[in-house]
N, C-alpha and C positions, 0 to 999 in steps of 0.2 A: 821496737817498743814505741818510739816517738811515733810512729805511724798509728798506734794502736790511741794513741793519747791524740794526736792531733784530730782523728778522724771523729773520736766520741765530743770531743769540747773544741772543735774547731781554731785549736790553736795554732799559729804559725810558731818559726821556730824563735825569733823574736822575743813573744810572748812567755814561751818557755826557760829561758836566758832569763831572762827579766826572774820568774816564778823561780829559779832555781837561784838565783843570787839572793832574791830576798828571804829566802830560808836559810842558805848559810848564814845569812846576815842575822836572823830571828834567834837561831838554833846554834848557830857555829859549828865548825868542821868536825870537834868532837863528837857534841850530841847529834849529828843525824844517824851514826850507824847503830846509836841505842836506840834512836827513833824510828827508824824503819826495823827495828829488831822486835820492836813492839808491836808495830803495823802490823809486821808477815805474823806474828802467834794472832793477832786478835783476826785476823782472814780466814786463818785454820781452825783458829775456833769456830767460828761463824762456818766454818766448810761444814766441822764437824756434824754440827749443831743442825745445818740443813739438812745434811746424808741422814740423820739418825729420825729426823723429821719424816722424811720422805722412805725411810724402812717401814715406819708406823703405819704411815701412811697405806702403804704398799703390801705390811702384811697380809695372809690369809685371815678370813672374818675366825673360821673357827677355832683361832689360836685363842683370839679373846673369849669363848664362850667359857675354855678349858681352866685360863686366865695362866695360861702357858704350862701346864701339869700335862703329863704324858697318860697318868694312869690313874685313874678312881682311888682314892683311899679305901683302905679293906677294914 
């Protein structure tokens, strides 16, 4: 994971020491597993949120002519 972090924002591991002390320090040891418990739903949402984007997207045109109805009203 450090690899995946250093490589996007070109941090050494130094800088990261540094970034993870001043958060416990901001946050304390309590609130960061409520804080990242927040992070990962709000990811998931945003996952969701794209997938459902990108189904839309990706539908077939003539679902919308129908406006998703299988059969003519009689």
């Amino acid at each position: 994971m450090t690899g995946l972090i250093t490589g996007l924002f070109n941090l050494g591991t130094g800088e990261i020491i540094i970034i993870v002390f001043a958060i416990i320090l901001l946050f304390g040891a309590k609130k960061i597993p409520e804080l990242m418990h927040g992070i990962g739903k709000g990811i998931n949402s945003f996952k969701k949120g794209m997938n459902d984007i990108s189904d839309e997207i990706n539908r077939p045109a003539d679902n919308k002519e129908n406006d998703g109805k299988d059969e003519a009203p009689k």
